[in-house]
C-alpha positions as CSV (number, residue, x, y, z in Angstrom):
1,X,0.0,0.0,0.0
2,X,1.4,3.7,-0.9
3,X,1.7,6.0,1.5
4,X,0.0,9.3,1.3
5,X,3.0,11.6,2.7
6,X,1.1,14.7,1.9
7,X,-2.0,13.8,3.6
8,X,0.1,12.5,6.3
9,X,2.1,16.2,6.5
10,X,-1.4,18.0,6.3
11,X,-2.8,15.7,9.9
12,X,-0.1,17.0,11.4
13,X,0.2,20.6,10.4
14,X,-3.5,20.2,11.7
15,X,-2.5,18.9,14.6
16,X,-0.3,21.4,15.5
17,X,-2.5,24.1,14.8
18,X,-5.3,23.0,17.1
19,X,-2.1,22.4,19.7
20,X,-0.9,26.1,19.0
21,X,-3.7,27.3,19.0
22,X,-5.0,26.0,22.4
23,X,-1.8,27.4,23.6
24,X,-3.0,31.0,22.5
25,X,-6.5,30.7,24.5
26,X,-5.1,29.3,26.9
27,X,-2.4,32.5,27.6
28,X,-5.2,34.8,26.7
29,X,-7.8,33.6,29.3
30,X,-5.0,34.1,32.0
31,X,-4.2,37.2,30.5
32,X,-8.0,38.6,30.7
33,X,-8.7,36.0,33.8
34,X,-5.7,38.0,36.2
35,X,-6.8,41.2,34.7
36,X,-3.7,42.4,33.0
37,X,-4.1,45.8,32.3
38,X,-3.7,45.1,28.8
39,X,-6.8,42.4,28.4
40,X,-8.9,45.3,26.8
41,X,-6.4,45.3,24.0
42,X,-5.8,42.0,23.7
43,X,-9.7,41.3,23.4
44,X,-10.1,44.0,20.4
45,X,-6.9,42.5,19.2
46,X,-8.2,39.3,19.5
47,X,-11.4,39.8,17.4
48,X,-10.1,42.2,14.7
49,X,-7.3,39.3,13.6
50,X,-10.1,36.4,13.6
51,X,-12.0,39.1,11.3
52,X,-8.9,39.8,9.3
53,X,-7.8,36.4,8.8
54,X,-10.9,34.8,7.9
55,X,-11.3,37.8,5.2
56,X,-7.9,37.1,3.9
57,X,-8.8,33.3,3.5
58,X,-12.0,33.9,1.8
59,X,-10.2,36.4,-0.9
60,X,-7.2,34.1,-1.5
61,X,-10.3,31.1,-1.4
62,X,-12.5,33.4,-3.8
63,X,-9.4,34.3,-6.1
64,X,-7.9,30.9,-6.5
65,X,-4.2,31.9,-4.8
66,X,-4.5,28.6,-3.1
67,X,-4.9,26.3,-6.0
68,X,-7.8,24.6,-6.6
69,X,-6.3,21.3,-5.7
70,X,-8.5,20.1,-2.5
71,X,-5.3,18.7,-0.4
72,X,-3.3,22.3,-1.9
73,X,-6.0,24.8,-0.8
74,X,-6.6,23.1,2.7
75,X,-2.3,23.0,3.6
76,X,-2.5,26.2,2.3
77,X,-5.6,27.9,4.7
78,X,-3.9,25.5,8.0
79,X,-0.7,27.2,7.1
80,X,-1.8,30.6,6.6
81,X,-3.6,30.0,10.0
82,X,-0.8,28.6,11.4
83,X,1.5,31.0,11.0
84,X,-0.8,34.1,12.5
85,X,-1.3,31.5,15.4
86,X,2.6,30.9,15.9
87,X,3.1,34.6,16.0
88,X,0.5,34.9,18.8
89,X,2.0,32.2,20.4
90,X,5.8,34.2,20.3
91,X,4.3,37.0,21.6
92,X,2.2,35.7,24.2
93,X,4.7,33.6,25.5
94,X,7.6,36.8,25.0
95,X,5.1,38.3,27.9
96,X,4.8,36.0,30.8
């Protein structure tokens, strides 16, 4: 039987964003939970780049930039996701 290496990279990228991004609400709650004197800004923050990056999604969805290949266009939305998430994460982290 062949192995499907691409499918098998795309679990895992997937994996890693629902990790990472557990990681993020997880430092955010404690952020707004101890009530940092920053949570208001991290909440507006926090809603403006779900906005954002769902918008960006849908265009580069809506304009083909992410191939029309199923497997392409979903590594390409996890890793566009991914990649806001991991700069959360650094920042986040960069804080406690």
């Amino acid at each position: 039987m062949k192995r499907d290496i691409a499918g098998e990279a795309l679990l895992r990228d997937t994996g890693k964003l629902w990790v990472e991004a557990g990681s993020v609400i997880a430092l955010r709650t404690a952020r707004i939970g101890l009530g940092d004197p920053e949570a208001g800004d991290e909440m507006v923050r926090m809603v403006t780049e779900k906005v954002w990056a769902g918008w960006e999604v849908g265009m580069a969805l809506a304009t083909g930039q992410f191939g029309h290949d199923p497997e392409t266009v979903c590594r390409r939305t996890v890793n566009h996701y991914r990649r806001a998430v991991r700069k959360n994460l650094r920042r986040l982290s960069a804080n406690d």
